[in-house]
C-alpha positions as CSV (number, residue, x, y, z in Angstrom):
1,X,-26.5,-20.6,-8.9
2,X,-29.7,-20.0,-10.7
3,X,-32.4,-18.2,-9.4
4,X,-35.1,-20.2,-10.8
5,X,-34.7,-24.3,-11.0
6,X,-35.6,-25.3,-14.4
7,X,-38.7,-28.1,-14.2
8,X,-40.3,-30.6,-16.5
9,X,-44.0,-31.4,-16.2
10,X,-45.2,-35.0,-14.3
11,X,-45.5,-36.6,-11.6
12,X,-44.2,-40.2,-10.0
13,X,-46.0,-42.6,-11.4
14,X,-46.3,-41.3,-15.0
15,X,-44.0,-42.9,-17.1
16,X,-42.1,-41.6,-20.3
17,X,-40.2,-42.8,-23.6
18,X,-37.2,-40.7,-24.0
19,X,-36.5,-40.5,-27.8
20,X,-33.3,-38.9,-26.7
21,X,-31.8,-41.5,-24.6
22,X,-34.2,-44.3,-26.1
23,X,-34.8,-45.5,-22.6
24,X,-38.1,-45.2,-20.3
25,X,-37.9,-42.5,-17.6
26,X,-40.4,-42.5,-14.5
27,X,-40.8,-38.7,-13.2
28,X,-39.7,-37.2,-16.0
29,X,-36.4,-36.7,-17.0
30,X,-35.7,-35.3,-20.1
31,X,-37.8,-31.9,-21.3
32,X,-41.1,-32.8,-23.3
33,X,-39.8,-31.9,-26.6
34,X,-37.5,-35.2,-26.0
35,X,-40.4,-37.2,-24.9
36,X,-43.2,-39.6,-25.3
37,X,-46.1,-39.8,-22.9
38,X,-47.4,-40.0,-20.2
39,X,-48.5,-43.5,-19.9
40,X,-49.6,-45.2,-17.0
41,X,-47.4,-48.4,-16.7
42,X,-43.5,-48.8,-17.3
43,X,-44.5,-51.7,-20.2
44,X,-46.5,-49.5,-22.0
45,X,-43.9,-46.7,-22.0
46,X,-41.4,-49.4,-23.3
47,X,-43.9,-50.0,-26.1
48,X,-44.0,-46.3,-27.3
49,X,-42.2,-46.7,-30.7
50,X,-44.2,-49.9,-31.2
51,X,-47.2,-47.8,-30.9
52,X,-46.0,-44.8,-32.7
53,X,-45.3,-47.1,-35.8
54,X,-49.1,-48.8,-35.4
55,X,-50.5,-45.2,-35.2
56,X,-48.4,-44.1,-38.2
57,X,-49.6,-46.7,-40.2
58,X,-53.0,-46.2,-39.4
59,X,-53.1,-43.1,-40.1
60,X,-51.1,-43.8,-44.1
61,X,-53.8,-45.9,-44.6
62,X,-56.9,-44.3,-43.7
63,X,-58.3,-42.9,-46.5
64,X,-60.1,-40.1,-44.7
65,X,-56.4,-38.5,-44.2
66,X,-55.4,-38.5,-47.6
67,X,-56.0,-35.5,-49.9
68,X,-53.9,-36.3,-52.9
69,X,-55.5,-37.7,-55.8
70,X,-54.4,-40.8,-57.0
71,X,-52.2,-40.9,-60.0
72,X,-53.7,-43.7,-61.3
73,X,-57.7,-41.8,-61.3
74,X,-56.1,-39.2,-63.6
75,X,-54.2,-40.9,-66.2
76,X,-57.2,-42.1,-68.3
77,X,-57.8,-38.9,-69.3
């Protein structure tokens, strides 16, 4: 028997995207570093991939983010 019961962070009513299990969790379940969220409704933790993917996106296309030089600016030498 352990002396100390291993806990992960949350509370009823906070709901979470398991990446692990790919299933939404109320409580939480799983430990963080297997998680999305919180989020405040069941539907928007079932949407977490959904957003993840619009949030990636946005950010490959803002042009604030990218530090690279385009190619293209260089080759006319």
């Amino acid at each position: 028997m352990a002396l100390f019961k291993k806990r992960t962070v949350g509370k009823p009513g906070e709901w979470f995207y398991c990446l692990e299990h790919k299933k939404v969790e109320e409580g939480p379940e799983c430990p963080a570093k297997d998680r999305f969220g919180p989020y405040t409704s069941r539907q928007e933790a079932q949407h977490a991939m959904e957003t993840a993917q619009e949030r990636n996106l946005e950010w490959e296309t803002d042009p604030k983010w990218h530090d690279r030089p385009d190619p293209d600016e260089n080759a006319g030498g």
